[in-house]
C-alpha positions as CSV (number, residue, x, y, z in Angstrom):
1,X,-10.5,-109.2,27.0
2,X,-14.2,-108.0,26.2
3,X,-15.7,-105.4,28.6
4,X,-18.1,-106.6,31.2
5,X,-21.8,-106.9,30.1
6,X,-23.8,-103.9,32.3
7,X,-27.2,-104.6,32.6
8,X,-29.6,-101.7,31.6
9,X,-30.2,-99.0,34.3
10,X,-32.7,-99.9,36.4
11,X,-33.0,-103.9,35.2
12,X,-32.1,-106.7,37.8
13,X,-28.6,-106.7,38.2
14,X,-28.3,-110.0,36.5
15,X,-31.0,-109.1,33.5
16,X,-29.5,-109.9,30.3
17,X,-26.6,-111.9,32.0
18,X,-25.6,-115.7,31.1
19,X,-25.5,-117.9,34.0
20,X,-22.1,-117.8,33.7
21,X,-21.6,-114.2,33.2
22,X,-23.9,-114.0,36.5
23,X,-21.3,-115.9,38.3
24,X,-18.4,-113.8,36.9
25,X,-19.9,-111.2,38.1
26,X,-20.4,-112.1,41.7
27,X,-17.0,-113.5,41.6
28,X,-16.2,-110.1,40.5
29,X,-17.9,-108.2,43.5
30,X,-16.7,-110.5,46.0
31,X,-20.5,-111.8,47.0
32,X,-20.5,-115.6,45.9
33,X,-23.7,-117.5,45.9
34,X,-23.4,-119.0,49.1
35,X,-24.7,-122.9,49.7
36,X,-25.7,-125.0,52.3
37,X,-25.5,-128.6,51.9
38,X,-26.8,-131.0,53.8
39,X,-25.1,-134.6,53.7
40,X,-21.5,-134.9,53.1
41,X,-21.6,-138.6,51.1
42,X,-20.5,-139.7,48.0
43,X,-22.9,-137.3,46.0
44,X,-22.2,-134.3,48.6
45,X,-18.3,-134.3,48.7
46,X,-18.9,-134.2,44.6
47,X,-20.7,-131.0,45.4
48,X,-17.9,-129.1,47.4
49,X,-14.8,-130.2,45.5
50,X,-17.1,-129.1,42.2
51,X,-18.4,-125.9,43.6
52,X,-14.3,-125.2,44.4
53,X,-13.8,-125.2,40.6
54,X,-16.4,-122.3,40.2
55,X,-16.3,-118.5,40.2
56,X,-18.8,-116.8,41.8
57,X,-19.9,-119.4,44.3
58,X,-19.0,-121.2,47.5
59,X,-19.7,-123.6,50.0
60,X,-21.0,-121.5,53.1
61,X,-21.7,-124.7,55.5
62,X,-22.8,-128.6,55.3
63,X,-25.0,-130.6,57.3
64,X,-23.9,-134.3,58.1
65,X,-24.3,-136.6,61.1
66,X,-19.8,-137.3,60.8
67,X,-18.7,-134.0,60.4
68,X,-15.4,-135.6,60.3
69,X,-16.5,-136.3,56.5
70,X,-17.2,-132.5,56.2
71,X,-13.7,-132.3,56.6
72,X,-12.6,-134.7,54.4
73,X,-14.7,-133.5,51.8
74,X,-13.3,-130.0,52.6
75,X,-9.8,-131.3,51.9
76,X,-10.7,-133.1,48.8
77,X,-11.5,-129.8,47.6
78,X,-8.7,-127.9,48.4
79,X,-9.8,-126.1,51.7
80,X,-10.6,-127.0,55.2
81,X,-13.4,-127.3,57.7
82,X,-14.5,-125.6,61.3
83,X,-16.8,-127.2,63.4
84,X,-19.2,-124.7,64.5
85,X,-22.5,-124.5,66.8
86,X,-24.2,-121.3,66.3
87,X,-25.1,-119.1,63.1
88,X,-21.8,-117.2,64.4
89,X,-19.9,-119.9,64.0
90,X,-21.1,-120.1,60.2
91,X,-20.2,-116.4,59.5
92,X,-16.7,-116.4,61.1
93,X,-15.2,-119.9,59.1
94,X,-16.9,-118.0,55.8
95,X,-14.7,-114.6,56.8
96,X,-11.8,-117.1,56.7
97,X,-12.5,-118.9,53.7
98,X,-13.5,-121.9,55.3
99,X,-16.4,-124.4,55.5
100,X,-19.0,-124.3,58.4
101,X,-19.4,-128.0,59.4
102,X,-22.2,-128.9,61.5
103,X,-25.0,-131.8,62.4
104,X,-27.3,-129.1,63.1
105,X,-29.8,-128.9,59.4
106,X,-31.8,-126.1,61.4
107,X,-28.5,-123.9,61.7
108,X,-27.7,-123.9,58.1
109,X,-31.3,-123.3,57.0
110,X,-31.7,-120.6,59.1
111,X,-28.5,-118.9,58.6
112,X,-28.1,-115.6,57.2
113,X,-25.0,-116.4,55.8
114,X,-26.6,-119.2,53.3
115,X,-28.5,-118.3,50.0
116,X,-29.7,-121.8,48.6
117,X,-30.0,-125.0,50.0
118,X,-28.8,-128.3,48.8
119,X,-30.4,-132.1,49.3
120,X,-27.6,-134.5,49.3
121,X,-29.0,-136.9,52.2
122,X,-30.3,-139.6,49.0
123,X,-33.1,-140.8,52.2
124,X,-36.7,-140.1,51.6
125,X,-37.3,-139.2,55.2
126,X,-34.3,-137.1,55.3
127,X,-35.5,-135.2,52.6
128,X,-38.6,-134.2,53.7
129,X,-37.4,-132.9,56.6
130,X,-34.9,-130.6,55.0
131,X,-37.3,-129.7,52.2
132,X,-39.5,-128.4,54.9
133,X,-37.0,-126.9,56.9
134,X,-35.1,-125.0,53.7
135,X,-38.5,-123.4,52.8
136,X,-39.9,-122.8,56.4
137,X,-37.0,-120.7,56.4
138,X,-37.4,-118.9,53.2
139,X,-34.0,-120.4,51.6
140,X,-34.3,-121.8,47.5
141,X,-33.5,-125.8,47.7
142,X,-32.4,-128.0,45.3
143,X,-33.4,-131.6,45.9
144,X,-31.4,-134.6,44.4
145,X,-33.8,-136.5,46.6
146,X,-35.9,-137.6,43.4
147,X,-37.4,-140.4,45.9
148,X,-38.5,-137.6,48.2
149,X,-39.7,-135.3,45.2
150,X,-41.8,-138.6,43.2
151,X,-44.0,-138.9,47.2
152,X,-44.6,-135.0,48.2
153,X,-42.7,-133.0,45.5
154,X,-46.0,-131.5,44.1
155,X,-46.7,-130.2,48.3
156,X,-43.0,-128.9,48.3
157,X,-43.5,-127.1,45.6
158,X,-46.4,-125.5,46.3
159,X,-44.9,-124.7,49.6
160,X,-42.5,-123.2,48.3
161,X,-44.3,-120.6,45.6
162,X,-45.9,-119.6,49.0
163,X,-42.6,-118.9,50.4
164,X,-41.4,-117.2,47.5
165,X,-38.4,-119.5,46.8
166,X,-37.6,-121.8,44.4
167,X,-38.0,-125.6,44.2
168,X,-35.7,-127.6,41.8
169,X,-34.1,-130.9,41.2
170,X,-31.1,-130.5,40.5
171,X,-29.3,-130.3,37.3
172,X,-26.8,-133.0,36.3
173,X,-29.4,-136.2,37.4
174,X,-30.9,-138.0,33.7
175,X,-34.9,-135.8,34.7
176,X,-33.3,-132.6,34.4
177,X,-31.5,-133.6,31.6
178,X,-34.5,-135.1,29.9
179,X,-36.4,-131.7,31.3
180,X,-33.8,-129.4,28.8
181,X,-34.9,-131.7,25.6
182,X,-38.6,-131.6,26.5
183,X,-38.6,-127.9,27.0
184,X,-36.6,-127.6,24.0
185,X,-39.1,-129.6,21.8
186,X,-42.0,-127.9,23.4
187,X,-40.6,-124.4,23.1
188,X,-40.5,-124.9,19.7
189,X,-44.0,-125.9,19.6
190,X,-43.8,-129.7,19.1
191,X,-45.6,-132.3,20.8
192,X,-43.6,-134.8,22.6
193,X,-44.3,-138.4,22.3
194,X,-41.9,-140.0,24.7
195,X,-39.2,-139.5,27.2
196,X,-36.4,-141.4,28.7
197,X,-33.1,-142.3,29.3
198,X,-31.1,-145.6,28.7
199,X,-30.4,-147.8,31.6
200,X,-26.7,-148.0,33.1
201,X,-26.5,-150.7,34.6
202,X,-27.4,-154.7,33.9
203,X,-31.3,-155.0,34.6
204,X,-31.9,-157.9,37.1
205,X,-34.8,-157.1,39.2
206,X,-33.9,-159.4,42.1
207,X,-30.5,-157.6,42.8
208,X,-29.4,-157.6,46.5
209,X,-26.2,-155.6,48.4
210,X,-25.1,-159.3,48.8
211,X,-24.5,-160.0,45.2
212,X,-22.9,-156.4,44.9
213,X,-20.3,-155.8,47.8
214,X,-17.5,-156.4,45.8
215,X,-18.2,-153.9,42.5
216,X,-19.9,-151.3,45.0
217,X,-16.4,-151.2,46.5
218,X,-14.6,-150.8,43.4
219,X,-16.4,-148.4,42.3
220,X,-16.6,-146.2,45.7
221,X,-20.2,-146.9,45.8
222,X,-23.2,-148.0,48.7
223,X,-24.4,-151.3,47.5
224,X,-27.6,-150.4,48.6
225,X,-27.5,-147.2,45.9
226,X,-25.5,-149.3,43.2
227,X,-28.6,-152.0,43.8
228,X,-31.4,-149.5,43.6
229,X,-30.0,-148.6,39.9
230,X,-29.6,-152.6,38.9
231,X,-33.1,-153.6,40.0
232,X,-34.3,-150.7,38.3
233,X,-35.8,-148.6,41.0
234,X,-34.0,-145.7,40.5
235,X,-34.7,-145.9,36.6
236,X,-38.8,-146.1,37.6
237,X,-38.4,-143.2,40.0
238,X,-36.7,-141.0,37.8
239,X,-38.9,-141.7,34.9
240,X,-41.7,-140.8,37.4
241,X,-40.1,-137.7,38.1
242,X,-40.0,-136.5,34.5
243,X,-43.8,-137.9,34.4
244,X,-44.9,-135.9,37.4
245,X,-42.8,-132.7,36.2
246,X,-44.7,-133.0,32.6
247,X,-48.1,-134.3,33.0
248,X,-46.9,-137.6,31.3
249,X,-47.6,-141.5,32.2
250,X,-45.9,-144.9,31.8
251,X,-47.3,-146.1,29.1
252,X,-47.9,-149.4,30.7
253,X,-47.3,-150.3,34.4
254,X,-43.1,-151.0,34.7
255,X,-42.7,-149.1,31.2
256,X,-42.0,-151.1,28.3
257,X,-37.8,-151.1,28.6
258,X,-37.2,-152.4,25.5
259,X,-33.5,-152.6,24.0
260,X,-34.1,-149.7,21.4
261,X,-31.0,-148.2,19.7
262,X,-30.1,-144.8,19.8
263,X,-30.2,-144.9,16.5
264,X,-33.8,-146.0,16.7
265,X,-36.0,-144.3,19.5
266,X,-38.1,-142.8,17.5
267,X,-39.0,-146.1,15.9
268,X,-39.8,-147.6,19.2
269,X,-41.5,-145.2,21.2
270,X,-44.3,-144.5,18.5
271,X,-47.5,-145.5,18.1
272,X,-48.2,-149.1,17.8
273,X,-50.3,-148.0,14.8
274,X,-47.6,-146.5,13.1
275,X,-45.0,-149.4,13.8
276,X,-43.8,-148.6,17.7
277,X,-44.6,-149.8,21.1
278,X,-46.7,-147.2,22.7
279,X,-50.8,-146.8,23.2
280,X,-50.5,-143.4,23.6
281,X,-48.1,-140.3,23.3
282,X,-46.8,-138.2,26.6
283,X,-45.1,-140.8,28.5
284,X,-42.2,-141.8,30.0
285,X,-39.9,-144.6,29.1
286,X,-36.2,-145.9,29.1
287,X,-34.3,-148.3,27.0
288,X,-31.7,-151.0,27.8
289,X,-29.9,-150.9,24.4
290,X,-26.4,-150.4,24.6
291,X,-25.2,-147.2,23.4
292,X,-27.6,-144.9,25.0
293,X,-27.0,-145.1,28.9
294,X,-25.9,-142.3,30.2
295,X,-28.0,-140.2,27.9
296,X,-31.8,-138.9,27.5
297,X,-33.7,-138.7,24.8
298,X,-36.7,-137.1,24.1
299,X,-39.3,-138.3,21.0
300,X,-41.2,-135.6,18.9
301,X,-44.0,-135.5,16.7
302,X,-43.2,-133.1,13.5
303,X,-45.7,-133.5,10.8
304,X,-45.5,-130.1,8.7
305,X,-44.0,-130.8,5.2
306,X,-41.6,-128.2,4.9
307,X,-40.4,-129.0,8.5
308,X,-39.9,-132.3,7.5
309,X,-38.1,-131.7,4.4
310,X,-35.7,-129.4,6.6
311,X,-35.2,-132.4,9.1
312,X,-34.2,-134.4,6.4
313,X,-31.9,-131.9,5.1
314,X,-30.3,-132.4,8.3
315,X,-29.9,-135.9,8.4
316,X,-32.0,-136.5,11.0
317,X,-34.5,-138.8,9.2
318,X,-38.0,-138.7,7.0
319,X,-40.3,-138.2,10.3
320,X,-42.8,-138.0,11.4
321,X,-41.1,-138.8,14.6
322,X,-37.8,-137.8,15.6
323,X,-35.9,-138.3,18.3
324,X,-33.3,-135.7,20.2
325,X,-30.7,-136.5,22.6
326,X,-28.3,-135.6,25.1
327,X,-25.4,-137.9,25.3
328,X,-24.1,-137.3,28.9
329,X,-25.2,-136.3,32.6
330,X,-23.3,-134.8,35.4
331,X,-25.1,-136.3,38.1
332,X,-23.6,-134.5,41.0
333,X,-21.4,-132.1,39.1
334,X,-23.9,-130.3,37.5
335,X,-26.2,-129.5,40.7
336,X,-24.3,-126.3,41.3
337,X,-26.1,-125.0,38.6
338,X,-28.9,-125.3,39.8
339,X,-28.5,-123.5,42.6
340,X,-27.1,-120.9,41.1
341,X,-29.7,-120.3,38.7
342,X,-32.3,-120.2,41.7
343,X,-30.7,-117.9,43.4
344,X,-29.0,-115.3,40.3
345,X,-32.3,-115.7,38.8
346,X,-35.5,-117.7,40.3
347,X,-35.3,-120.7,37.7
348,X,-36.2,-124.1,38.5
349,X,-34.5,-126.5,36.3
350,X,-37.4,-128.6,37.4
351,X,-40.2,-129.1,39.7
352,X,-43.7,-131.2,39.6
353,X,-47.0,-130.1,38.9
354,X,-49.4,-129.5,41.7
355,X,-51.3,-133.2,40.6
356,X,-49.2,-135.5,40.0
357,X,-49.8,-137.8,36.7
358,X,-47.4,-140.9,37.9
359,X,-46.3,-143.0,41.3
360,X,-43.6,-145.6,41.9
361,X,-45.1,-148.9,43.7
362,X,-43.3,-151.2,44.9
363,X,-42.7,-154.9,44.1
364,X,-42.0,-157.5,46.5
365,X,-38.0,-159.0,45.6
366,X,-39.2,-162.2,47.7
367,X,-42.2,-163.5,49.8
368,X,-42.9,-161.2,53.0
369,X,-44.4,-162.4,56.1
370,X,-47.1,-160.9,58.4
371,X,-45.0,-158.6,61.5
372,X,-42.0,-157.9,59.2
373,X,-40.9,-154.3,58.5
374,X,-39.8,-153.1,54.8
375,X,-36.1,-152.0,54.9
376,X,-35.0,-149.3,52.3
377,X,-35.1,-148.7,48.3
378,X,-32.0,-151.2,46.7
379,X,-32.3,-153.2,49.5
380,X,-33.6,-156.8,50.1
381,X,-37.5,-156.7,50.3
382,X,-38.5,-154.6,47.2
383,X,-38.2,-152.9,44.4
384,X,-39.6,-149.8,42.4
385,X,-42.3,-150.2,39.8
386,X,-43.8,-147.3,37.7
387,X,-47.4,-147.1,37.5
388,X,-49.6,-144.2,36.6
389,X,-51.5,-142.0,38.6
390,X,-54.9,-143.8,38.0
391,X,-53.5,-147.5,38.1
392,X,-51.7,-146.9,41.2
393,X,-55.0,-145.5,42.9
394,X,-56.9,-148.4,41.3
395,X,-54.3,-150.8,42.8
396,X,-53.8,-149.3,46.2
397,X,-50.2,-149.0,45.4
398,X,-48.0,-148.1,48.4
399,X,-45.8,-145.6,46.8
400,X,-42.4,-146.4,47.3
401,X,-41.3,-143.2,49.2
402,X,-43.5,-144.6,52.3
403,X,-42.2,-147.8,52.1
404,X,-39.2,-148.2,54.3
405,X,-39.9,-148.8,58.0
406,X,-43.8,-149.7,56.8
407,X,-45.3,-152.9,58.4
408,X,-46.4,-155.6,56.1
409,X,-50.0,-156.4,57.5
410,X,-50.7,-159.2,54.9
411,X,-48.4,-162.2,53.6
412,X,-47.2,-161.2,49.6
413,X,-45.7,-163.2,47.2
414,X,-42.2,-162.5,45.2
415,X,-43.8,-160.3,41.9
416,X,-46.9,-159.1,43.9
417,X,-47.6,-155.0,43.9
418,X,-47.2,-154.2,47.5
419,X,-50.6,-152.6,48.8
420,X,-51.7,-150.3,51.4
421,X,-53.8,-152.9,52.8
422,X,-50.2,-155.4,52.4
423,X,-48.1,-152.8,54.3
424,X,-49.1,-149.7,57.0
425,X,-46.4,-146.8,56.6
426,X,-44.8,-145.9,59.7
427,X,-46.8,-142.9,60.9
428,X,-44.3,-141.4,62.9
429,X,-41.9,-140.4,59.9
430,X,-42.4,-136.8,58.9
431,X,-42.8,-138.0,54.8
432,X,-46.1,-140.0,55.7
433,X,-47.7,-136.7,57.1
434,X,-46.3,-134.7,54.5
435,X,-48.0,-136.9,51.9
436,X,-51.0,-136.7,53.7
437,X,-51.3,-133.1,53.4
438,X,-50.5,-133.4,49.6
439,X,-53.5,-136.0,49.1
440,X,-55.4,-133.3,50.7
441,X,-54.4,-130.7,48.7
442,X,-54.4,-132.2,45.0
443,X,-57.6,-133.4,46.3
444,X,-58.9,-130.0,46.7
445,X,-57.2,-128.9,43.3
446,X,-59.9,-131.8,42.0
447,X,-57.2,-134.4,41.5
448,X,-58.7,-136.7,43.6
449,X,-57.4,-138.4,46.8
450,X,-55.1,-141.5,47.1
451,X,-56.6,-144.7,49.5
């Protein structure tokens, strides 16, 4: 077996380290990165059975309103679960090798005994709170909230450079992914023309939990989540993500979605003048051709001969446009990473840009009446619809992250953008405040304020 890497004397400890060897090496000196997580679902017990397969870092404690699921996760994973009330409590189940399980998100955030913090509630209001609450408390956080980070993710962030800690989204979900082709392209000093991902699921934009009990439950899923990827919300929202993360745009309101091959991208998302769909380069798209779902791609603009003779060398066409891609995400699996890679070495996999460039509206699903109250994304009343930064503030667009519990003050009809002067956002939720404050502050940065 090779020696050990050793940093030089006086670097970082992990300077000059992999990620991986950075892990070895705590797994080595007994000091695992140590996570809090906070919701024990579907996408959180992914997170402690997957953490259990890596050296170098453990689950400390996680957050859920059933800690009972804590426990099941727990077991799922190989280990077991204390219930515990106090930051004690958190330091003696770690001494035994066990997980902290608690309702209490304040108690894990403010734990000595946690290095990072995870966002596995998939709630926008939920998120807020334990964005917040992580970096009140000076602790890195990872959000898979993309529908928190799309609303106030450009606040967060700069909350948290003030804090010192880092903001992220995590690894494994299709914007990171895209994130590690578009930093790739760019690094390399190429300008990107488009990025995306192809669609999962069947596109019907008037899905509804009803019509998806049955596959939900075959496939151990919420019908509410399994909805908000068939209407396409969740496909809007993370395109805005990568948007907001990149300075890009939609190229048109809803994106263009058409069923380009993977073979194909770069014929697509072009220039119209040149034979594609687009009107402008830098934006965001997604395509519902079989073949590509569950990868991202990522379309760039190469134009120097003798880079283009090399490209074609490599089989990977005449140019000028050329598309890259990743055939796989990890969703939940890979979010680990991220949370490692804050804490080994202050990396964000990927965060927003303090003024946003994109919003998801909403679109009402069916007619809404005066007095009723929106439910929640993948529901019944709604769905997501990507607009950029400049059509959404022309259209008065309630973004989509302050749309459940808001009150629909004028009638809409099925296809109609749902407006702030349609629908009032419930005031009392913690994200509406929080996206005040970031109004105010892009506002300041000269990015002008949203109605």
């Amino acid at each position: 077996m090779a020696a050990a890497f050793s940093p030089p004397m006086g670097a970082s400890p992990t300077a000059g380290l992999t990620l991986a060897e950075a892990l070895e090496q705590r797994e080595r000196a007994g000091r695992p990165v140590r996570v809090g997580l906070i919701g024990a679902g579907q996408m959180g017990t992914d997170i402690v059975v997957q953490i259990a397969q890596m050296p170098g870092i453990a689950i400390a404690a996680v957050a859920d309103i059933a800690p009972e699921r804590v426990a099941q996760a727990a077991a799922l994973a190989g280990s077991a679960a204390d219930i515990v009330s106090d930051a004690a409590g958190i330091e003696a189940a770690q001494r035994k090798g066990r997980i902290a399980a608690t309702t209490s998100l304040d108690l894990i955030c403010n734990s000595p005994a946690v290095d990072v913090i995870i966002d596995a509630t998939g709630n926008p209001e939920a998120g807020s709170r334990v964005a917040l609450a992580a970096i009140a408390a000076r602790k890195h956080i990872v959000m898979m909230n993309v529908e928190a980070d799309i609303t106030i993710g450009s606040y967060l962030a700069a909350e948290a450079a003030k804090a010192g800690v880092v903001y992220t989204l995590g690894a494994g979900d299709e914007p990171a992914a895209a994130m590690e082709l578009i930093n790739f392209v760019r690094a390399m000093g190429y300008p990107v023309v488009a990025a995306g991902k192809g669609k999962n699921n069947p596109f019907r934009i008037d899905a509804v939990p009803a019509d998806y009990v049955e596959e939900a439950t075959r496939r151990n899923m919420n019908p509410r989540m399994l909805v908000e990827f068939v209407d396409g919300s969740k496909t809007m929202v993370e395109m805005v993500a990568i948007a907001n993360a990149c300075g890009f745009v939609p190229d048109i309101p809803g994106m263009h979605g058409p069923e380009a091959p993977r073979a194909e991208l770069q014929n697509y998302f072009c220039p119209k003048e040149e034979g594609g769909l687009l009107s402008r380069k830098g934006v965001v798209d997604f395509t519902v051709a079989k073949g590509v779902a569950p990868g991202v791609f990522c379309v760039a603009e190469m134009r120097h001969p003798r880079v283009r003779e090399r490209m074609s060398d490599l089989h990977l066409g005449p140019g000028p446009y050329y598309s890259f891609f990743r055939p796989y995400h990890l969703t939940s699996l890979e979010v680990p990473l991220s949370a490692a890679a804050a804490v080994l070495f202050g990396l964000s996999h990927m965060r927003p840009l303090p003024v946003p460039s994109a919003e998801v509206g909403c679109v009402a699903k069916r007619d809404l009446s005066v007095g009723e109250t929106l439910d929640a994304i993948g529901e019944y009343a709604y769905r997501g619809f990507a607009l950029s930064r400049a059509d959404a503030q022309a259209r008065n667009a309630l973004p989509i992250g302050l749309a459940q519990g808001a009150a629909v003050t004028r009638a809409v009809r099925k296809g109609e953008l749902i407006t702030l002067a349609d629908a009032t956002p419930d005031q009392r939720l913690k994200i509406v405040e929080v996206r005040r404050a970031q109004d105010a502050m892009v506002a300041a940065l000269g990015g002008g304020i949203q109605a």
